[in-house]
VEXSEBA-127325 format. One record per residue: x, y, z of N, C-alpha, C in turn; residue in three letters. Coordinates in steps of 0.05 Angstrom, whole numbers, padded with zeros to 5 digits, always signed. Layout:
BEGIN
XYZXYZXYZALA/...
//
This chain:
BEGIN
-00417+00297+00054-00433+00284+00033-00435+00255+00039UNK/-00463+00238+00034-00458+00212+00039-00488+00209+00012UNK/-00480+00175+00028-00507+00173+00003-00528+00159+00016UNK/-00549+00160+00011-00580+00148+00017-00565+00116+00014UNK/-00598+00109+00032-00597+00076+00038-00602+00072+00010UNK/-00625+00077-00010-00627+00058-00028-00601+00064-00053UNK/-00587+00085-00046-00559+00090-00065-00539+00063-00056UNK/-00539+00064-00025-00518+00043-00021-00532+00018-00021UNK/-00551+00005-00022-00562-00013-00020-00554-00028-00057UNK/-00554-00013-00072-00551-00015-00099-00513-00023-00100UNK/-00501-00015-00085-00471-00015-00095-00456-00038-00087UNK/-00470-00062-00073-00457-00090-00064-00445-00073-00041UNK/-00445-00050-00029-00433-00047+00008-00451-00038+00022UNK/-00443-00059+00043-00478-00055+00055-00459-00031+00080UNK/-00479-00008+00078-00474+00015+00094-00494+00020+00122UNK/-00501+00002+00122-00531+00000+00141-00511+00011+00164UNK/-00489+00002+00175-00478+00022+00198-00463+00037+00189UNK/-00461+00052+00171-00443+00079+00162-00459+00098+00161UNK/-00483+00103+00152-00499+00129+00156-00507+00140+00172UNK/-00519+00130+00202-00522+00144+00220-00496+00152+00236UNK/-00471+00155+00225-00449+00158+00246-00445+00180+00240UNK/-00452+00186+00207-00437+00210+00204-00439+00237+00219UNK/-00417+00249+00219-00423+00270+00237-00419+00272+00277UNK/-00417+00242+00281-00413+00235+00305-00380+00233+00313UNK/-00381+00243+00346-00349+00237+00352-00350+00207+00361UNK/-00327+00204+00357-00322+00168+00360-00297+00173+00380UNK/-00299+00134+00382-00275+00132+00405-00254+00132+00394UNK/-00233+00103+00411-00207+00102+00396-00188+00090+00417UNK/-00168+00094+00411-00144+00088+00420-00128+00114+00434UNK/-00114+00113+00460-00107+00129+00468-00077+00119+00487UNK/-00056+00127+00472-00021+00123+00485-00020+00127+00516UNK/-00008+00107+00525-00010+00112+00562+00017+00125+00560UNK/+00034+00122+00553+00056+00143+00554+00059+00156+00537UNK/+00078+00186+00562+00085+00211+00536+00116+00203+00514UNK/+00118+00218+00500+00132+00214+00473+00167+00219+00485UNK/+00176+00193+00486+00208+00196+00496+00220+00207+00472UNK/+00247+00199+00480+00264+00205+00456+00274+00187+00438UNK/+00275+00157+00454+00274+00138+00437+00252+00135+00412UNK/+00228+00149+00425+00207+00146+00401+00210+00165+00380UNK/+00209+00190+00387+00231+00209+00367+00242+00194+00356UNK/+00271+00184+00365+00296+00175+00345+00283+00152+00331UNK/+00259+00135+00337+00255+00113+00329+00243+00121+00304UNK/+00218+00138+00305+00210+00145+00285+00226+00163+00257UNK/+00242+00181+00271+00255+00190+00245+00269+00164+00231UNK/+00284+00147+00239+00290+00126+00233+00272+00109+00214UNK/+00254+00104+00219+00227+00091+00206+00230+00102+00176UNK/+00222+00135+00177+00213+00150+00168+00248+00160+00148UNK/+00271+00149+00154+00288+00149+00137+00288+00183+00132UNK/+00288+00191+00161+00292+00227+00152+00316+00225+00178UNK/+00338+00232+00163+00362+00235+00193+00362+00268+00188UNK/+00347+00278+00194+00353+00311+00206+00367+00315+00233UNK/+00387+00324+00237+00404+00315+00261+00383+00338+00285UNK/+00370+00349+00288+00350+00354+00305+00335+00341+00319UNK/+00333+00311+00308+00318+00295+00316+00322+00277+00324UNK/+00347+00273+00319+00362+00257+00334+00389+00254+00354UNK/+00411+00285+00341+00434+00275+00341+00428+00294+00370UNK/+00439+00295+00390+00435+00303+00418+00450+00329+00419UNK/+00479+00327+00419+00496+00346+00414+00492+00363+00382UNK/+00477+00358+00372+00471+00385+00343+00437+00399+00364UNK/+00427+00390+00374+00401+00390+00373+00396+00413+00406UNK/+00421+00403+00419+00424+00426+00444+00441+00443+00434UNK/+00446+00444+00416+00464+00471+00406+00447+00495+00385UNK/+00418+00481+00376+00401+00495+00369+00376+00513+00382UNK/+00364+00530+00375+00351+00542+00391+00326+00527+00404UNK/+00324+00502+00402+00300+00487+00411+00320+00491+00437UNK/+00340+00478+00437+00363+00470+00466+00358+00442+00473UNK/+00349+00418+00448+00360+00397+00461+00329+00384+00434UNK/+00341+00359+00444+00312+00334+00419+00283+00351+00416UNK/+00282+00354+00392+00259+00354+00385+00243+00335+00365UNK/+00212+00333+00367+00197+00310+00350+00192+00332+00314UNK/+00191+00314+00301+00181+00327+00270+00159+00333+00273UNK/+00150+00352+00252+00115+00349+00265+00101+00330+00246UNK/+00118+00309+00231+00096+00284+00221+00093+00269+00252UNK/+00099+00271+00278+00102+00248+00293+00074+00245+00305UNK/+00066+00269+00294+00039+00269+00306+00017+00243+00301UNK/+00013+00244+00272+00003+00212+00271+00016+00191+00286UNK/+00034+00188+00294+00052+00157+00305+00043+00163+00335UNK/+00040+00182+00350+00028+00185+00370+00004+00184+00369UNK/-00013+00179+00351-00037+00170+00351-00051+00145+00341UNK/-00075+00133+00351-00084+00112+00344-00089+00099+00315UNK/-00081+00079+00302-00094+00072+00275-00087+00089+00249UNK/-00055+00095+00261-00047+00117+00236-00056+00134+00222UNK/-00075+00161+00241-00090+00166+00247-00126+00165+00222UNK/-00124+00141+00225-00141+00139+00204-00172+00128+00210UNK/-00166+00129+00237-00194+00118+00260-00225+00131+00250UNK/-00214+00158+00255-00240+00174+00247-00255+00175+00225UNK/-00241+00153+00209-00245+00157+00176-00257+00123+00161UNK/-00249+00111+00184-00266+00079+00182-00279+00075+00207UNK/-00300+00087+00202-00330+00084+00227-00344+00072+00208UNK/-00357+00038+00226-00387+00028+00218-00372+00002+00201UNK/-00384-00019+00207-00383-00042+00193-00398-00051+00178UNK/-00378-00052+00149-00377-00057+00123-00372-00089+00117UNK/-00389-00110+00118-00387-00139+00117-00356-00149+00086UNK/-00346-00157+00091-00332-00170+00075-00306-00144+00063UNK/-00301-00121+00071-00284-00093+00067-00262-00103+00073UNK/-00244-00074+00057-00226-00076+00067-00204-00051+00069UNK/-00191-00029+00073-00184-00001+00079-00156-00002+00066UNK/-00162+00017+00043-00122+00035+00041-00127+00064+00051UNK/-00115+00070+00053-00108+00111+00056-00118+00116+00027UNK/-00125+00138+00023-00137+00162+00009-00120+00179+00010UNK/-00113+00198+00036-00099+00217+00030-00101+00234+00052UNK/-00078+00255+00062-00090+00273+00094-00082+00301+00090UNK/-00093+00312+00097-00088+00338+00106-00085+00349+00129UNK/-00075+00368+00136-00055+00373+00158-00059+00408+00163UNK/-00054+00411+00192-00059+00443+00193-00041+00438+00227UNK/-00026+00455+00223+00004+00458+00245-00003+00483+00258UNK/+00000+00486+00287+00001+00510+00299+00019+00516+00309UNK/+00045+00504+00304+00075+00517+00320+00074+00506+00348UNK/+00062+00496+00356+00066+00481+00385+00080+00453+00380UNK/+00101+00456+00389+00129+00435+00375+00126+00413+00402UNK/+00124+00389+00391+00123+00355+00407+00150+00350+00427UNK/+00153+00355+00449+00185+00350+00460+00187+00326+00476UNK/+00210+00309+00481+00209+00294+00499+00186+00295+00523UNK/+00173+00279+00530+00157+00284+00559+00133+00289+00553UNK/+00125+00296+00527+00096+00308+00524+00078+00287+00518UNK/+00058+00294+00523+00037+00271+00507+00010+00286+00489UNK/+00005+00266+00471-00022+00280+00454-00042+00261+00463UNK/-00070+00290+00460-00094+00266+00460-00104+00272+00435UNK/-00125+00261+00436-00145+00264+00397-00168+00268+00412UNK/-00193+00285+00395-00215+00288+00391-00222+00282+00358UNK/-00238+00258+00358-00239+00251+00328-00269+00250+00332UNK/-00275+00253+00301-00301+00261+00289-00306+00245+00269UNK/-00323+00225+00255-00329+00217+00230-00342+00239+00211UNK/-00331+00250+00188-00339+00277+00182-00359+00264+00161UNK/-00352+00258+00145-00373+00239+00113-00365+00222+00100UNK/-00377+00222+00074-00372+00195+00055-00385+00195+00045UNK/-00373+00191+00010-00390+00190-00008-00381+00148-00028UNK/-00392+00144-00036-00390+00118-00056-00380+00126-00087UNK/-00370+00113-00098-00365+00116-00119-00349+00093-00135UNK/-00351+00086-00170-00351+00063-00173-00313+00073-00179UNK/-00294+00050-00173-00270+00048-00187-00248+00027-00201UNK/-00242+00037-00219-00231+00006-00240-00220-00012-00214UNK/-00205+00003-00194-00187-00017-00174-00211-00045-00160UNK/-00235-00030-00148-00250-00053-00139-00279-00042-00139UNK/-00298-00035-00164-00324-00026-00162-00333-00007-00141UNK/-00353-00014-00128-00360-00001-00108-00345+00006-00090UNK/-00336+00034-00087-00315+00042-00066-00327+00064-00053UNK/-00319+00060-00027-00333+00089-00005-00302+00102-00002UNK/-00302+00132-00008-00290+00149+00010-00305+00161+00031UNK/-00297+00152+00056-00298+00162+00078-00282+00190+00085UNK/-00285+00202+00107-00273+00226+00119-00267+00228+00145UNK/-00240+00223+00156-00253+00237+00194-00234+00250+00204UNK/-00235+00268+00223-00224+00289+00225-00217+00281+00259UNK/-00190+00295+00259-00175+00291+00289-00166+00312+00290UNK/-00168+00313+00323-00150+00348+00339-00132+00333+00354UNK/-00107+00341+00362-00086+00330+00374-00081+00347+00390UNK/-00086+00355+00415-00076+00372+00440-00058+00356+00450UNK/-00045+00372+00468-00015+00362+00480-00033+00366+00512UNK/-00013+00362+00537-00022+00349+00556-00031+00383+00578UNK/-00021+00401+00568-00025+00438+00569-00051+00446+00558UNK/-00061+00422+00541-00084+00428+00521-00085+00458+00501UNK/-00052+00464+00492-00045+00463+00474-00046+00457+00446UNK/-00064+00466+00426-00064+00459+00401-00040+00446+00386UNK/-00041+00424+00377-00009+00424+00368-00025+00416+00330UNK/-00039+00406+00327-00049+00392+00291-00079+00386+00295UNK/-00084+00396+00270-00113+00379+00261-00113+00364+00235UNK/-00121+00349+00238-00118+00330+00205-00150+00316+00199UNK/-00149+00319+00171-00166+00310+00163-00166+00281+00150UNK/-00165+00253+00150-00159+00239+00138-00182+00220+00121UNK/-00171+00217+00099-00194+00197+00083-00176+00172+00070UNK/-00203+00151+00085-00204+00121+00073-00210+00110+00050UNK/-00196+00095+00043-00223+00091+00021-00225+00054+00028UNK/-00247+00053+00036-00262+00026+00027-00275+00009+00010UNK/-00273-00014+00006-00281-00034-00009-00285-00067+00000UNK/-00295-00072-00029-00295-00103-00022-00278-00127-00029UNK/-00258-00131-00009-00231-00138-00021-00244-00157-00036UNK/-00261-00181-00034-00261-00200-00063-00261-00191-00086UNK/-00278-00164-00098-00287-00158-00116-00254-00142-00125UNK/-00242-00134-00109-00209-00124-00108-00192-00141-00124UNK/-00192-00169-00105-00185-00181-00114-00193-00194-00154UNK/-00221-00201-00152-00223-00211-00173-00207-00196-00204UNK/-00211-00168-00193-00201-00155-00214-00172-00147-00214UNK/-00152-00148-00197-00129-00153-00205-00123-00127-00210UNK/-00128-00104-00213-00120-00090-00229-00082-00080-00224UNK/-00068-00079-00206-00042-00083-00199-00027-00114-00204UNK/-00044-00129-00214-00029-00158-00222-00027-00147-00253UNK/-00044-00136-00269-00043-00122-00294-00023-00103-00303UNK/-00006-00080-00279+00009-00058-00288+00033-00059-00271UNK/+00038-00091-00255+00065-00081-00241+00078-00116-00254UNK/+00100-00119-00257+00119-00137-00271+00135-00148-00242UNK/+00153-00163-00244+00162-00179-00219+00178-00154-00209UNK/+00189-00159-00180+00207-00143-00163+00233-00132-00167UNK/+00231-00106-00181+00252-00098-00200+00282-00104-00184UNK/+00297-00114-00205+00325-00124-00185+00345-00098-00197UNK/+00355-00087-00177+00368-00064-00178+00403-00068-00181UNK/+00412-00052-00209+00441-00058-00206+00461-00039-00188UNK/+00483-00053-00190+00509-00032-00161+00498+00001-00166UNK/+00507-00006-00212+00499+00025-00209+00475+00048-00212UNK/+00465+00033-00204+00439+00045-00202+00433+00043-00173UNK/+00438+00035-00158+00433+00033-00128+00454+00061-00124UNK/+00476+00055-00137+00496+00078-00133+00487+00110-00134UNK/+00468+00113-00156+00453+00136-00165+00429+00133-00139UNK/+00425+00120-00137+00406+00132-00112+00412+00138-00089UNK/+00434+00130-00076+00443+00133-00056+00466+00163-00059UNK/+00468+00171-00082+00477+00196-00087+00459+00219-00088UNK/+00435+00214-00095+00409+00230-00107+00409+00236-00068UNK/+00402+00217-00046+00400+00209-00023+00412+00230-00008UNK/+00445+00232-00010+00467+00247-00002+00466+00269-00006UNK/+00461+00275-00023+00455+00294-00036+00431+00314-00020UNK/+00413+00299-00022+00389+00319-00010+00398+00321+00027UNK/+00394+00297+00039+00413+00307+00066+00434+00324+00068UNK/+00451+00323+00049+00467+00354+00052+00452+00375+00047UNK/+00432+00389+00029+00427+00408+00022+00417+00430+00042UNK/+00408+00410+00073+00406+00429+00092+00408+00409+00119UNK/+00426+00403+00116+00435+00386+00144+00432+00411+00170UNK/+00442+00438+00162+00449+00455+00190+00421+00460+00190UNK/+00408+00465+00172+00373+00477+00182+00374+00495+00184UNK/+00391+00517+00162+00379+00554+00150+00361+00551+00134UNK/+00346+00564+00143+00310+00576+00129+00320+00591+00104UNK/+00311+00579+00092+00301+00606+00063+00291+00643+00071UNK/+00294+00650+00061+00283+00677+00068+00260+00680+00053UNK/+00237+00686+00056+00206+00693+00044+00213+00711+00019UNK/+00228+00729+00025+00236+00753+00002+00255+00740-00024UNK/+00276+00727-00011+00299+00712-00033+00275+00678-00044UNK/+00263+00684-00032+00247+00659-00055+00228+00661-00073UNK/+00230+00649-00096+00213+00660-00124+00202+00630-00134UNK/+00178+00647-00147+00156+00627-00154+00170+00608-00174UNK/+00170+00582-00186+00190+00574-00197+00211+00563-00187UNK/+00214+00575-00160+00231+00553-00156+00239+00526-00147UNK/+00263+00506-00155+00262+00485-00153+00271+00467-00128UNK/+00258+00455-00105+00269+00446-00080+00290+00415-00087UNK/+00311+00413-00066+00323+00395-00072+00315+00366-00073UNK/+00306+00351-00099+00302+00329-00104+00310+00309-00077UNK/+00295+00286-00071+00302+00258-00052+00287+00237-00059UNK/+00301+00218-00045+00294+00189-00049+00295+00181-00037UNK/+00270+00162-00022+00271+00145-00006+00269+00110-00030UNK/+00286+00092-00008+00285+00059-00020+00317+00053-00036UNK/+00311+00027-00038+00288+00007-00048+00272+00000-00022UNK/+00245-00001-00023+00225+00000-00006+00226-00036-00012UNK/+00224-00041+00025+00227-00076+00024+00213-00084+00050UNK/+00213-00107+00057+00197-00117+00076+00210-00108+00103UNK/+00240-00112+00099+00250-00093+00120+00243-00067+00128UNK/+00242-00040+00108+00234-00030+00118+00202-00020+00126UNK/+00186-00036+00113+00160-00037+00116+00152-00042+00145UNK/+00174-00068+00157+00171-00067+00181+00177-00053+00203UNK/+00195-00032+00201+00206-00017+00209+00192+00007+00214UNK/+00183+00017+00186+00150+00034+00189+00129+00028+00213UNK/+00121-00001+00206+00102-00011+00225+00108-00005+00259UNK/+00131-00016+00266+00136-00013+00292+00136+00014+00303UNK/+00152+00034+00294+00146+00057+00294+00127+00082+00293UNK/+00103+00068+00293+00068+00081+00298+00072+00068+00321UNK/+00079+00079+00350+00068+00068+00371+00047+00054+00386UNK/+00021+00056+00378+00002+00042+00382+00004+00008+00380UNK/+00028+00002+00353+00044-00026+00346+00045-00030+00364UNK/+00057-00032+00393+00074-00041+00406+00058-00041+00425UNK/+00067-00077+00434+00042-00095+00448+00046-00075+00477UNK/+00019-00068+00486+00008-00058+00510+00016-00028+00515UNK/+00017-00012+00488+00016+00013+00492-00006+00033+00492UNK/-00026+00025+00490-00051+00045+00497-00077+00034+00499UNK/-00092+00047+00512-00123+00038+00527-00149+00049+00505UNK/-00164+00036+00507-00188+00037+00490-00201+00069+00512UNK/-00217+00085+00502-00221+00106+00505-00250+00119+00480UNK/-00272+00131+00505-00300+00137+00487-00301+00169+00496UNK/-00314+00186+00485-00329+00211+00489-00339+00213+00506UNK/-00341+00227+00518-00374+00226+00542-00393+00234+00517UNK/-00416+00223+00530-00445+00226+00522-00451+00222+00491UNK/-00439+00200+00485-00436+00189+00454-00453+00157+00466UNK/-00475+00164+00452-00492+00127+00457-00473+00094+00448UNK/-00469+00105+00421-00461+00092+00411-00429+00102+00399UNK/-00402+00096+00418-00385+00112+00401-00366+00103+00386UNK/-00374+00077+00374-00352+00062+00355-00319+00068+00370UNK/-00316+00046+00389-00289+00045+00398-00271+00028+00384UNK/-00277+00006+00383-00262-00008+00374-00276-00035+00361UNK/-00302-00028+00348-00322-00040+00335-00299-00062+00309UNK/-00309-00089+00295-00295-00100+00285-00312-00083+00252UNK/-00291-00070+00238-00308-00059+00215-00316-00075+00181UNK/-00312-00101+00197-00324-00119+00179-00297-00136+00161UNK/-00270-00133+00165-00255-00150+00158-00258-00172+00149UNK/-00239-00187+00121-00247-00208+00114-00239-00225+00122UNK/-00241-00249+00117-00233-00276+00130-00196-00274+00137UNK/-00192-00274+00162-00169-00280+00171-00156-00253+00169UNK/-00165-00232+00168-00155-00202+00171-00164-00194+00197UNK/-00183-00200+00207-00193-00180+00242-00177-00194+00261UNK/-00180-00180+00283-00160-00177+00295-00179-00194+00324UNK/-00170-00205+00345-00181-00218+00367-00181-00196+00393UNK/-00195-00182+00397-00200-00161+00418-00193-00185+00447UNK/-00214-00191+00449-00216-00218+00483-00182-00237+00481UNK/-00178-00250+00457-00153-00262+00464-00124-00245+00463UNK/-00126-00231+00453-00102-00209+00455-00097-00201+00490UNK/-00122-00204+00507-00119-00189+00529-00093-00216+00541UNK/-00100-00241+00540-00074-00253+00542-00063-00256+00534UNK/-00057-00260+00506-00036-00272+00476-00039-00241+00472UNK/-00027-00216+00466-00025-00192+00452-00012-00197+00423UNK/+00003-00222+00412+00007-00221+00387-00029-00232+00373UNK/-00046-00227+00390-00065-00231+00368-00079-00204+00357UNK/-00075-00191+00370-00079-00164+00345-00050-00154+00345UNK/-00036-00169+00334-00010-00160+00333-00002-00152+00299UNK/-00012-00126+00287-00010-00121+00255+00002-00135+00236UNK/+00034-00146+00245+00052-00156+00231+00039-00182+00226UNK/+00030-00192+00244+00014-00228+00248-00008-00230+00234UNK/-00030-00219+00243-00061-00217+00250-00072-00187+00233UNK/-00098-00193+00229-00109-00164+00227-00107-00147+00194UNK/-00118-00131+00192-00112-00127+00160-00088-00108+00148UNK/-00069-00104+00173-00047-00093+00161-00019-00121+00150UNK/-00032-00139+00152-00011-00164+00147-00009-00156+00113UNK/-00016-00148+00101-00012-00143+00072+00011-00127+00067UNK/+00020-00116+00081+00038-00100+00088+00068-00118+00077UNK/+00070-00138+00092+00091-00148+00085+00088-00182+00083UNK/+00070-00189+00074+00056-00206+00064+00047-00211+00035UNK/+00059-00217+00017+00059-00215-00017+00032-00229-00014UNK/+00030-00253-00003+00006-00269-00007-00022-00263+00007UNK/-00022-00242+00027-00040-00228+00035-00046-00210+00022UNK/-00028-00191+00020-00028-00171-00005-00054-00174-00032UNK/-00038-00200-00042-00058-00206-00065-00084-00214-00060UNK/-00088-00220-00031-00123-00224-00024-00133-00203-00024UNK/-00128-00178-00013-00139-00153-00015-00133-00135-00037UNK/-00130-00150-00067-00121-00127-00090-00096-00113-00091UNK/-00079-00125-00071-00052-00110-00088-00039-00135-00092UNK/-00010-00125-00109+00008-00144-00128+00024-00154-00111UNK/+00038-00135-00087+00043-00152-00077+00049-00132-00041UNK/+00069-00143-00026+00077-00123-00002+00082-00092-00013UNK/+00068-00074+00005+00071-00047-00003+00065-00039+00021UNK/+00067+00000+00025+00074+00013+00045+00045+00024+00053UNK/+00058+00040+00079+00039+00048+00083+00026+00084+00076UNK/-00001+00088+00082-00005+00113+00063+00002+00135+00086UNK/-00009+00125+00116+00000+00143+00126+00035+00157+00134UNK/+00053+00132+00128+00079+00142+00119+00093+00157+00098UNK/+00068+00153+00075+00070+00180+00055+00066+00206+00058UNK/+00047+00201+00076+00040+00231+00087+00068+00237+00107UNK/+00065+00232+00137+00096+00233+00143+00119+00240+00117UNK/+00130+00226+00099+00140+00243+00084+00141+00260+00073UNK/+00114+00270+00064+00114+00300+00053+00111+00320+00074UNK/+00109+00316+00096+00106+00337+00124+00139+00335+00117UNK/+00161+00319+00124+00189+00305+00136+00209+00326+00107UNK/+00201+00324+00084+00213+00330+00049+00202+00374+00068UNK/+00180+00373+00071+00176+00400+00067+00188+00417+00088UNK/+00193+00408+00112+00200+00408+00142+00231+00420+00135UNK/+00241+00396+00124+00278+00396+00119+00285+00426+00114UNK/+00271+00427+00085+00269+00458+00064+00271+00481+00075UNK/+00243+00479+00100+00241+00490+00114+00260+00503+00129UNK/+00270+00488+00135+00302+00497+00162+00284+00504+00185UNK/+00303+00510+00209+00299+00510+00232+00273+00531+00241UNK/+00276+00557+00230+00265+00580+00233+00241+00580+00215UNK/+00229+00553+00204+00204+00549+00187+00199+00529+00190UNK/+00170+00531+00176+00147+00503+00192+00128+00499+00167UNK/+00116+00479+00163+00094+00469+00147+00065+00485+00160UNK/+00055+00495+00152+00030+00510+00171+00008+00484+00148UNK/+00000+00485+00134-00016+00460+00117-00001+00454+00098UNK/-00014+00425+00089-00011+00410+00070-00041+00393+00071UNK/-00044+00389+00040-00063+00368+00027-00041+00361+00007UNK/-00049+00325+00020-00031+00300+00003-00057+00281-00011UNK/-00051+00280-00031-00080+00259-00046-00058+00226-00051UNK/-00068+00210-00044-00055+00191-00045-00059+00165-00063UNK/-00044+00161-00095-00051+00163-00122-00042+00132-00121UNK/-00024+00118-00103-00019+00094-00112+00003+00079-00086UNK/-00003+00062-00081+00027+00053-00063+00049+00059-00070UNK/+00071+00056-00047+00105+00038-00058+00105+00017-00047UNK/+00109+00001-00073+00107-00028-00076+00136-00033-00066UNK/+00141-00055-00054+00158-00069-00050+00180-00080-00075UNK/+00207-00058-00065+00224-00067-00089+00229-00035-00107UNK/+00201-00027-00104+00211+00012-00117+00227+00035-00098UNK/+00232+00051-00109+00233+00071-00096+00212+00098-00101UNK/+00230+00118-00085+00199+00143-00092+00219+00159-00084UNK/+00211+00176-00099+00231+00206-00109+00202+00235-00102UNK/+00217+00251-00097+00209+00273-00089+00212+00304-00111UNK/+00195+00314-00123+00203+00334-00133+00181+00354-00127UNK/+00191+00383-00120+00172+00395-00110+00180+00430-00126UNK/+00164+00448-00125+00173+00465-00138+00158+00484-00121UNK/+00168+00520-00116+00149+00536-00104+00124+00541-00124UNK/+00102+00552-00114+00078+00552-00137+00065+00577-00134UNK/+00071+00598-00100+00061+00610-00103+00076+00627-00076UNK/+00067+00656-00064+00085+00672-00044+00046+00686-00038UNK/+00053+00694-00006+00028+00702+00008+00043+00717+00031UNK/+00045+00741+00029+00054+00764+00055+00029+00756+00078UNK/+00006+00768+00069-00013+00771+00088-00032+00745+00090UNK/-00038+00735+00105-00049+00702+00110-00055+00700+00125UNK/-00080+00688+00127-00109+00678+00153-00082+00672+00176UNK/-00062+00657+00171-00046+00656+00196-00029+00675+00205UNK/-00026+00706+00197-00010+00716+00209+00015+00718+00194UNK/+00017+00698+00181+00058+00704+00169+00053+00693+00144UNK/+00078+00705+00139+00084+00695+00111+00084+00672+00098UNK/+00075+00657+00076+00073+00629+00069+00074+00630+00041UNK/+00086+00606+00033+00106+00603+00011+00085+00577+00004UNK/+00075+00578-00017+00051+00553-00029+00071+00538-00055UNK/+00078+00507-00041+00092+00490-00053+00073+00463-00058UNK/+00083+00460-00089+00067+00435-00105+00094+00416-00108UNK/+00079+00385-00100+00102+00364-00097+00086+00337-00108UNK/+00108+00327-00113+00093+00299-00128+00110+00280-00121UNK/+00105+00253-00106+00122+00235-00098+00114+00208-00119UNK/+00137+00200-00143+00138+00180-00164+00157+00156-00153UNK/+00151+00133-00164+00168+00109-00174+00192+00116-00190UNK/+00208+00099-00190+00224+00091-00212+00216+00099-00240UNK/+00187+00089-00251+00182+00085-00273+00167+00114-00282UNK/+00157+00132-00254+00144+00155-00256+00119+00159-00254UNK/+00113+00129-00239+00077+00127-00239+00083+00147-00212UNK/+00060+00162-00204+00052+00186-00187+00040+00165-00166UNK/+00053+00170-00145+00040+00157-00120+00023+00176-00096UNK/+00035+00200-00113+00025+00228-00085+00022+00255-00105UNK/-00003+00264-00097+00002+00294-00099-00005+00312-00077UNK/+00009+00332-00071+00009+00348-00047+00012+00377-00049UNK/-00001+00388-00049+00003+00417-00034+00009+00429-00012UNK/+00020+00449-00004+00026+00464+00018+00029+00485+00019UNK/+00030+00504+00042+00035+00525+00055+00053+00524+00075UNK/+00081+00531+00065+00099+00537+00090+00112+00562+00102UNK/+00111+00563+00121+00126+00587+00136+00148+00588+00128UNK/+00165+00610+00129+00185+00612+00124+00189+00643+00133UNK/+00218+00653+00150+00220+00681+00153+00225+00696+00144UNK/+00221+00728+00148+00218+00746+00131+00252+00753+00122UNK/
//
């Protein structure tokens, strides 16, 4: 779905290069190396999931993989722009991009030391629509295939942007209106989280599967918490999407695409784009943390140029969490086959986010072959504002 010129011509975003893309494969970014194990361990780390599979060496050769394996959120981090490329095609003068939300479809082809992914991305649509956060807003759509280097299916994801016009973001404030200063956390209440924490890492540290039969609709998965979410670990997130890291992958087009939006500037505002030509000698100039429009990230005062209150996370790390929360549950002998995550609000800098998920539904026979267990999850704040809602379908054995 998208909308006519004189629809967008009416909404203050000028779309004049967003409509003819739709539907087109685009370029991108593409990792010159395959996925070590430092990037594994780096990412679970990021990602504040210690599943000892993924990191600990000696638990991880004693399991039936026989040695490190990647989560299957790693899939985005091995890809360009958190994989959100295919979903901001065409420049939008004065914009500016959060996550929306992704969906996910797993085929059991598991990421190991040594491997590498490529992408085939697509700009799928986009529609406009007005919202209290900043008026005229485009959801975008784009869709990525991730083959391994066997050309091997390993994920397809669908991801959506949503764009705007950060002044108009800004003017209205709407997160300077509903969030209060940087909640200061006492011993015991840090104490309660870091128990809530312990808690869920024990509940399946060894990685036994549920059984499809012994599980009933109703039931309740073990509560977690990630935070207090801070600039520390914000940065920590960041580094851990590989593409971060100065001189890790090459610009890359389709064949037989005229025009294939590689690495087009998509209209960033003042002091957010990034320097393509001087990076090739200075690389901290599209360096995220510095430059470019992920500086909001851990930047309170950037932050507030683009409509938020202040440093907050990122969306594609929410997603990673709900793959990482459903994965654990999972155990060894089960897998996430889909998930759709709608993505309802940041974590602000200073909250935490809690996990509660419940089964919702049981499926013997299924388009994939096995059994799948349909789980509803909602990732909240402190205070209970809803930052995520997600669905899934997980494997689990008979």
């Amino acid at each position: 779905m998208s909308t006519n010129q004189s629809e967008s011509g009416s909404t203050g975003l000028d779309l004049s290069d967003v409509e003819h893309r739709v539907g087109q494969p685009i370029g991108g970014g593409q990792l010159w190396d395959p996925c070590s194990t430092s990037d594994i361990r780096r990412w679970v780390m990021a990602m504040d999931y210690p599943n000892p599979l993924h990191w600990d060496e000696e638990f991880a050769c004693g399991s039936r993989f026989g040695g490190l394996v990647a989560p299957q959120s790693i899939a985005v981090a091995l890809d360009y722009g958190h994989g959100a490329a295919p979903a901001c095609v065409g420049r939008i003068p004065g914009s500016h991009l959060i996550f929306g939300g992704e969906e996910w479809w797993f085929y059991g082809t598991p990421v190991r030391p040594g491997d590498k992914l490529f992408q085939e991305r697509r700009f799928h649509d986009y529609k406009v629509t007005e919202t209290k956060f900043a008026g005229p807003t485009m959801f975008s759509r784009g869709d990525t295939v991730h083959t391994n280097q066997h050309g091997a299916l390993v994920a397809r994801e669908r991801s959506t942007a949503i764009r705007y016009l950060y002044e108009e973001a800004r003017r209205r404030g709407m997160y300077d209106d509903q969030l209060g200063p940087i909640k200061s956390w006492t011993r015991a209440e840090l104490d309660e989280v870091a128990k809530v924490r312990h808690e869920w890492l024990m509940s399946n540290r060894v990685g036994v599967s549920p059984r499809f039969e012994e599980v009933e609709v109703g039931d309740r998965l073990p509560r977690r918490v990630i935070g207090p979410h801070s600039i520390a670990t914000f940065t920590t997130e960041y580094r851990a999407f590989l593409f971060n890291i100065w001189g890790t992958f090459q610009w890359v087009a389709p064949d037989g695409v005229d025009d294939p939006w590689v690495y087009q500037d998509p209209g960033w505002g003042e002091d957010f784009a990034f320097d393509e030509e001087g990076a090739k000698i200075d690389p901290r100039k599209r360096d995220g943390l510095y430059v470019g429009p992920s500086r909001g990230h851990i930047d309170a005062e950037r932050a507030g140029e683009v409509g938020m209150a202040r440093a907050y996370g990122y969306g594609a790390t929410m997603g990673a969490w709900c793959t990482d929360y459903l994965a654990y549950w999972a155990g060894l002998d089960g897998m996430v086959r889909h998930s759709k995550a709608d993505f309802r609000g940041p974590a602000f800098e200073g909250d935490v986010t809690y996990f509660d998920a419940e089964v919702s539904g049981k499926d013997r026979d299924t388009a994939w072959g096995v059994p799948l267990v349909q789980v509803k999850l909602r990732l909240t704040n402190q205070e209970g504002a809803v930052l995520v809602t997600c669905t899934a379908e997980v494997e689990l054995p008979l």
